[in-house]
N, C-alpha and C positions, 0 to 999 in steps of 0.2 A: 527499795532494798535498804535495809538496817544493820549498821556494821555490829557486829558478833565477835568476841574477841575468843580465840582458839581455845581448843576445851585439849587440857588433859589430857594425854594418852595413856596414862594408870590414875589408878585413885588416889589421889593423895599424893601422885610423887610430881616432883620438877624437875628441871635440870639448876645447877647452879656450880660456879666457878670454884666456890669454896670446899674445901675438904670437912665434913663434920669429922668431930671430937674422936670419934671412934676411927674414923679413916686416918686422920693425920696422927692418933699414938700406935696405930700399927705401921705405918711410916716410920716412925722414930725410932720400934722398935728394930725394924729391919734392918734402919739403917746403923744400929748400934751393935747388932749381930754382925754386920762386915766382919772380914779377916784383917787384921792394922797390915796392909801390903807396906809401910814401911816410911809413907808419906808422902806427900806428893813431890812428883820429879827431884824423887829422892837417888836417881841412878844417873849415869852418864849418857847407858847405849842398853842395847842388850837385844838380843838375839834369841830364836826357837830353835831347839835340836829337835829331832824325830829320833823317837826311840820303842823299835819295832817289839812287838809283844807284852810291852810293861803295860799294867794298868791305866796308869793315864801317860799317855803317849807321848806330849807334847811337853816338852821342859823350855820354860824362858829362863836364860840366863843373862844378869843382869850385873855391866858394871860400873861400880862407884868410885868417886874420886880416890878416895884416901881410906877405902875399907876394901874387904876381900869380895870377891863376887859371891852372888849368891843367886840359889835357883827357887825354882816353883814348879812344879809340874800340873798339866791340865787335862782334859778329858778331850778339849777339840782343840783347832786350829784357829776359831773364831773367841774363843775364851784365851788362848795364849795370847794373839795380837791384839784384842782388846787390853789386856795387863800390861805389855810394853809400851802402847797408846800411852795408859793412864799414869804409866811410873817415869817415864823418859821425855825430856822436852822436844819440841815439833821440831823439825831440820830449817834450819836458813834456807830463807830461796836460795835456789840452783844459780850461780855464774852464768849469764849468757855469754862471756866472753867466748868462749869454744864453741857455742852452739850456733855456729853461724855457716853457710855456704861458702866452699873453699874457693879458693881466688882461682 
């Protein structure tokens, strides 16, 4: 038996890690279409309202140090908490001091 090294599964194609030319400037340009949300962990907090009947439903409202709050509205519940994720820094771990079994 004669080792055979794997054939192809299309003609011509591979796999390979790298993006070609063409994949990586539609890359760049998607990511240059973004909306500028304002910069990162450019907010303090901010929080989702529900706002029944409107177009897009879901308003994040977002507030900053030494600026006025300001909103966003979004279509789901999964695009609002992603935009808070991405605009607000992560919470400090929790205290364990209280979370403990009462004496």
């Amino acid at each position: 038996m004669s080792f055979q090294p794997p054939r192809p599964t299309r003609a011509g194609k591979h796999f390979t890690a790298f993006y070609s030319v063409a994949e990586e400037a539609t890359a760049k340009a998607e990511e240059e279409s973004w909306d500028n949300e304002g910069g990162h962990m450019s907010s303090t907090c901010g929080r989702i309202v529900f706002v029944p009947g409107a177009e897009l439903p879901f308003t994040v409202v977002l507030t900053h140090d030494e600026r006025e709050e300001t909103s966003n509205a979004f279509a789901t519940m999964r695009e609002a908490e992603a935009f808070v994720r991405r605009n607000t820094p992560v919470p400090l771990a929790r205290s364990t001091l209280y979370d403990r079994d009462a004496d």
